[in-house]
N, CA, C and O of each residue as an XYZ file, in Angstrom:
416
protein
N    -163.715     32.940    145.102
C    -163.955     34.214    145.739
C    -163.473     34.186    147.179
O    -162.838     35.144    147.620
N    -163.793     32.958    148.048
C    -163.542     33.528    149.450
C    -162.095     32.938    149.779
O    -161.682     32.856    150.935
N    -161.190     32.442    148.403
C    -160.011     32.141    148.773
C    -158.929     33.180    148.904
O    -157.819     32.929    149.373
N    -159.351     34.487    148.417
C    -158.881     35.351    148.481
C    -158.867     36.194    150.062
O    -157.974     36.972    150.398
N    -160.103     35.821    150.933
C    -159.995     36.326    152.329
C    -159.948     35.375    153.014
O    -158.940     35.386    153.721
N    -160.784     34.245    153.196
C    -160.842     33.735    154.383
C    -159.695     32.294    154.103
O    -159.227     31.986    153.007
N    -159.495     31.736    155.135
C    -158.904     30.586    154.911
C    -159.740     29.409    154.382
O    -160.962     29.464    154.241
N    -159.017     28.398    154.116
C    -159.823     26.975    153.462
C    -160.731     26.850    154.699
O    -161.892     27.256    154.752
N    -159.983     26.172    155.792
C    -161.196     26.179    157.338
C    -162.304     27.019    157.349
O    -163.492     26.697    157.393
N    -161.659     28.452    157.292
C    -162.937     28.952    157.457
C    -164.261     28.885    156.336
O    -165.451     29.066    156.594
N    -163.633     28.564    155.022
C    -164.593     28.264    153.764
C    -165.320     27.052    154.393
O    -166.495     27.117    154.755
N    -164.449     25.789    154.517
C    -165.017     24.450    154.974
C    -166.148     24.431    155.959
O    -166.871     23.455    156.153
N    -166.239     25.566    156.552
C    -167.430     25.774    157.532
C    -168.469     26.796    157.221
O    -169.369     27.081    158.011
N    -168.332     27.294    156.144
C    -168.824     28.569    155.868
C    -170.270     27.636    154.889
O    -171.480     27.600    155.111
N    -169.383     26.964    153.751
C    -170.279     26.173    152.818
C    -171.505     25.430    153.026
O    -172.452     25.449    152.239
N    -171.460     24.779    154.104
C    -172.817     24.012    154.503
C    -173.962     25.076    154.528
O    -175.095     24.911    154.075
N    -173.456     26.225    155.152
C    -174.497     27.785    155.116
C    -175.128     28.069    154.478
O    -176.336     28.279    154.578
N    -174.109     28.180    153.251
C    -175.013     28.677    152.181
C    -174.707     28.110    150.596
O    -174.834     28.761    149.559
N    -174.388     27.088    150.697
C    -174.919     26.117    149.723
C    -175.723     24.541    150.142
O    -176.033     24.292    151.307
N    -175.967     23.634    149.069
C    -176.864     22.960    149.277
C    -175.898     21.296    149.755
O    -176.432     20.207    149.964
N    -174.537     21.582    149.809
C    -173.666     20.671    150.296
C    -173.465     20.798    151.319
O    -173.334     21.892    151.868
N    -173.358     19.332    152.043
C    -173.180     19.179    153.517
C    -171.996     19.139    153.817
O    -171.877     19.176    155.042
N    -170.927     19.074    153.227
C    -169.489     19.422    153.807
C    -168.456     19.621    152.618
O    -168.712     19.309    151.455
N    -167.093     20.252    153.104
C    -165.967     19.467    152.129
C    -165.396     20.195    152.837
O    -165.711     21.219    153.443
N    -163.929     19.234    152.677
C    -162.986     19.409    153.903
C    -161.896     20.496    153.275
O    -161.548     20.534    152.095
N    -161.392     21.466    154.460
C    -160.710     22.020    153.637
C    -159.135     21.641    152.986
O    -158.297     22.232    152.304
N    -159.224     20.790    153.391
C    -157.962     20.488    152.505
C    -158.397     20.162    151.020
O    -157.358     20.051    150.369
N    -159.276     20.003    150.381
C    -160.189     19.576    149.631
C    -159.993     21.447    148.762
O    -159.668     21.713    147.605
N    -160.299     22.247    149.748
C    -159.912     23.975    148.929
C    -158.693     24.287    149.256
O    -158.416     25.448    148.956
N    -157.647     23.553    149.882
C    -156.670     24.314    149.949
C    -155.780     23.836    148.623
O    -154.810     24.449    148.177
N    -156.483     22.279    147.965
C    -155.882     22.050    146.734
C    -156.320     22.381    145.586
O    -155.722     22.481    144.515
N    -157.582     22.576    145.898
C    -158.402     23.298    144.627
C    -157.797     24.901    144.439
O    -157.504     25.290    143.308
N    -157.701     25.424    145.134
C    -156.954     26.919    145.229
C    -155.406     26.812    144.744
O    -154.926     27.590    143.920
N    -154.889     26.052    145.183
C    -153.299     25.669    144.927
C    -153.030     25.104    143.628
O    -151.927     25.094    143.080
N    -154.203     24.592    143.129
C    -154.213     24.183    141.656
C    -154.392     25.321    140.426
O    -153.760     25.611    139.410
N    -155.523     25.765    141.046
C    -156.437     26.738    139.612
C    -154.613     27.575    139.112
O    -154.011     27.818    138.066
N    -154.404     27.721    140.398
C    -152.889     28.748    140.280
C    -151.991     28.582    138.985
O    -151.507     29.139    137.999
N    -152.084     27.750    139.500
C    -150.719     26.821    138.115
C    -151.664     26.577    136.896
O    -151.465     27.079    135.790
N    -152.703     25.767    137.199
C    -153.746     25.413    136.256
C    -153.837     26.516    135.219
O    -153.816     26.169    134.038
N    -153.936     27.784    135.513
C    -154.163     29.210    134.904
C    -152.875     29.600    133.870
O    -152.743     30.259    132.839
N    -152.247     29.023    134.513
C    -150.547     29.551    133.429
C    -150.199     27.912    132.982
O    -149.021     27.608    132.793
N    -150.956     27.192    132.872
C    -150.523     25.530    132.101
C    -150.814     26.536    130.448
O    -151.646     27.387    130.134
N    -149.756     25.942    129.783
C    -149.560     26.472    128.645
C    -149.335     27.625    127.945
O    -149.530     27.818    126.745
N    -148.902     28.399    128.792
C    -148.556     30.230    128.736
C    -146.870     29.808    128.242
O    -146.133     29.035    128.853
N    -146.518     30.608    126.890
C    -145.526     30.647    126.437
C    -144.410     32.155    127.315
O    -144.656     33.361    127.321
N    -143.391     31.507    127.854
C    -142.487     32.658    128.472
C    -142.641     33.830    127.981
O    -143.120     33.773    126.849
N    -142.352     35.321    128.508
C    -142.233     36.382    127.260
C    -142.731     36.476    126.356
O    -142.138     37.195    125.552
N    -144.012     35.895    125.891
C    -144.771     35.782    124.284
C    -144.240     37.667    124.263
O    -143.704     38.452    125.044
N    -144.777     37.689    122.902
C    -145.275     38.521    122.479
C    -147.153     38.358    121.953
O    -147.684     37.422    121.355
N    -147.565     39.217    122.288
C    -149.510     39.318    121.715
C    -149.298     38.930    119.975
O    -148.185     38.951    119.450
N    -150.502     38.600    119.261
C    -150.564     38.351    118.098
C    -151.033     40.148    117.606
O    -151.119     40.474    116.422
N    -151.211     40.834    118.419
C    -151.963     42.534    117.986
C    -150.586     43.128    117.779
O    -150.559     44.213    117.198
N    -149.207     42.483    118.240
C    -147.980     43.329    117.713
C    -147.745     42.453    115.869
O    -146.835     42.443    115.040
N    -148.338     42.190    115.908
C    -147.590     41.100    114.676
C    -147.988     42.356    113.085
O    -149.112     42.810    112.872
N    -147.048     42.581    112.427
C    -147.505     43.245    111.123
C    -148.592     43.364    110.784
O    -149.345     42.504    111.240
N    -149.088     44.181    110.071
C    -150.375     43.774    108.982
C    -150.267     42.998    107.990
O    -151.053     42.088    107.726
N    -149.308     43.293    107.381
C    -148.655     42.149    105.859
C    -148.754     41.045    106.356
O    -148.696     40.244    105.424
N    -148.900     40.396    107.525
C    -149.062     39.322    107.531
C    -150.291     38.959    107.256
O    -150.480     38.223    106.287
N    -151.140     39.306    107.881
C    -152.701     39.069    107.780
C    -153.562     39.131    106.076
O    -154.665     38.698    105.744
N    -152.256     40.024    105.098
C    -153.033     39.963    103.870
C    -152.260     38.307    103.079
O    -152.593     37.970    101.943
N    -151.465     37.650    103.737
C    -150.602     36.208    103.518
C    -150.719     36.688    101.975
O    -151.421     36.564    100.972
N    -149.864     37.153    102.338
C    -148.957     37.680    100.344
C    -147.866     37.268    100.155
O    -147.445     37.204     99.000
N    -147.050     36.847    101.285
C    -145.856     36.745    100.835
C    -145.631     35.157    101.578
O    -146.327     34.637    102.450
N    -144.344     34.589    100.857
C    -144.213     33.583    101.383
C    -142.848     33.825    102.438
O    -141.891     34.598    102.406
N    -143.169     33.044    103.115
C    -142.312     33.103    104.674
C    -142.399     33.638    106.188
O    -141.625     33.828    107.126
N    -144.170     33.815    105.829
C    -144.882     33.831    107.022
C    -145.660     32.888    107.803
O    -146.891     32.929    107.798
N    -144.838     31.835    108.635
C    -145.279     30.811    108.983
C    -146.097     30.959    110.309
O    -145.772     31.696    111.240
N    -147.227     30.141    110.264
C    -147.706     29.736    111.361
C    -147.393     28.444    111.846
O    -147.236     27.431    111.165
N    -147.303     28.571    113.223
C    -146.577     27.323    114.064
C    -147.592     27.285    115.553
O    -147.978     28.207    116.272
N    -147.848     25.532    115.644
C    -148.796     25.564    116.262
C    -147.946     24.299    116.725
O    -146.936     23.960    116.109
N    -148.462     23.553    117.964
C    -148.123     22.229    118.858
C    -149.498     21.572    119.028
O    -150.504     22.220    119.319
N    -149.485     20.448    118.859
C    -150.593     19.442    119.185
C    -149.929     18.386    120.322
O    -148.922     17.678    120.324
N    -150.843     18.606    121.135
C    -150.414     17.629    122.370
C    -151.272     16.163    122.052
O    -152.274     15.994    121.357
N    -150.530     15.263    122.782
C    -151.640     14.175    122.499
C    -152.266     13.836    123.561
O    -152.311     14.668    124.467
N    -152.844     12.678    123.726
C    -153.703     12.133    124.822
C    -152.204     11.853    126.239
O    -151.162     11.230    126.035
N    -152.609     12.532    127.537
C    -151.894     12.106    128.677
C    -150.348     12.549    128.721
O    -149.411     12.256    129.464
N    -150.514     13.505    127.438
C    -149.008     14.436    127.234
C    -147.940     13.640    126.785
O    -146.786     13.926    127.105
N    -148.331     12.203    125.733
C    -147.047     11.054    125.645
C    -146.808     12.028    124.801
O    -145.987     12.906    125.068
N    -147.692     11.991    123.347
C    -147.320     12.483    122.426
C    -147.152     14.074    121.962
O    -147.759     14.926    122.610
N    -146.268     14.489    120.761
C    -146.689     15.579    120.770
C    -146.418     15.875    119.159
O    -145.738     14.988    118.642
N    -146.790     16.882    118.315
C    -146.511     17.426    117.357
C    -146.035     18.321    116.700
O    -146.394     17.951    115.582
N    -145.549     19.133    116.559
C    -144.788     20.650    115.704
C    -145.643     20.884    114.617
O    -145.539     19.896    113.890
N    -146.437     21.685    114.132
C    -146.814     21.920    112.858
C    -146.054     23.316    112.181
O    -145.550     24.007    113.067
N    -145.910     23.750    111.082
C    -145.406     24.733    110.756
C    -146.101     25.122    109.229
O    -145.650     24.299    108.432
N    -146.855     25.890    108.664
C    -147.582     25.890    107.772
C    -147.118     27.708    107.316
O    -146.887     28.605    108.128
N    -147.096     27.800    106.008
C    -146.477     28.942    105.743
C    -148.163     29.561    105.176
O    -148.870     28.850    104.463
N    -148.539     30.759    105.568
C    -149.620     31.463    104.851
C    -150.005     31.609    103.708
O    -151.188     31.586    103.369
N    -149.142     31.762    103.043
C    -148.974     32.137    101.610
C    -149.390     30.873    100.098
O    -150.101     30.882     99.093
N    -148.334     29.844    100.851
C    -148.626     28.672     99.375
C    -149.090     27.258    100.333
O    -149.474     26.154     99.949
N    -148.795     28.015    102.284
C    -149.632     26.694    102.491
C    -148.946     25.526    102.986
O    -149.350     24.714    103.818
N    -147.699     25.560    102.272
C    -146.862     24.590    102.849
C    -146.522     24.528    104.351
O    -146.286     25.393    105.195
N    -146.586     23.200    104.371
C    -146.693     22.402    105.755
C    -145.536     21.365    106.423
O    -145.572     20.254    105.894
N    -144.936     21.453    107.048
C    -144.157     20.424    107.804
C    -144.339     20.418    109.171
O    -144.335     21.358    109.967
N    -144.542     18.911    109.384
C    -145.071     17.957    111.123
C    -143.704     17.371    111.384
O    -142.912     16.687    110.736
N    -143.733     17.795    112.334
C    -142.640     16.719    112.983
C    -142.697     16.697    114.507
O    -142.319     17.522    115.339
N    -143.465     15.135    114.657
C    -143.471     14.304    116.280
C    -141.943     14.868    116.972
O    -140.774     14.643    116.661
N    -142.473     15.560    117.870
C    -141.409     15.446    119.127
C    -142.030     14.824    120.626
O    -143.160     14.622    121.071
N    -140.784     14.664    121.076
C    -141.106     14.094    122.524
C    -141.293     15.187    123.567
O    -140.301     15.888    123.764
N    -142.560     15.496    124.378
C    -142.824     16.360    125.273
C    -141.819     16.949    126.160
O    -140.645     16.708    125.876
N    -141.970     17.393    126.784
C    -141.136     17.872    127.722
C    -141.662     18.045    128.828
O    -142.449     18.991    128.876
N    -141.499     17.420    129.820
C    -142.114     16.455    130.769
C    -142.401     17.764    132.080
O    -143.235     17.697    132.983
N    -141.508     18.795    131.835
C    -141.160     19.394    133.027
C    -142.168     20.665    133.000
O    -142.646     21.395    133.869
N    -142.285     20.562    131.229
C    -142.945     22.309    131.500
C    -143.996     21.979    131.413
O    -144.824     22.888    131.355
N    -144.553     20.415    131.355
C    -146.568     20.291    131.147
C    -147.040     19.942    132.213
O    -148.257     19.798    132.331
């Protein structure tokens, strides 16, 4: 809330006031603020499209060749996974890829 008006300094002095902590420095909020930022769009696909544009026929999985595709990250971002599972009969193919170091 008060990163939006006041500066980190002025938070860093503000806090002892009126909470039950005796300090934190503001450089301490100027990275916590500088983080949530990015933190907030970690894993936002470019241009998506919403899942509320997607057909209805999909949702009754009648037909085959409506795949769902999902990514599993692993522990510390080494690993990663592709899943691809079709609605309909179910079928499934995984295939391990190597992360991409730049966009995680």
């Amino acid at each position: 809330m008060y990163q939006r008006w006041f500066s980190p300094e002025q938070v860093a002095g503000r806090i002892p006031l009126l909470t039950n902590l005796r300090s934190i420095s503001h450089e301490t909020i100027y990275k916590y603020t500088k983080r949530s930022a990015t933190y907030r769009s970690r894993g936002q696909i470019k241009n998506r499209i919403s899942i509320d544009f997607r057909p209805a026929i999909v949702e009754k999985k009648s037909r085959v060749g409506d795949l769902k595709v999902d990514t599993i990250i692993g522990k510390n971002h080494r690993q990663a996974i592709v899943t691809l599972v079709d609605r309909n009969s179910k079928f499934t193919l995984m295939k391990q890829v190597k992360p991409n170091k730049q966009e995680l």
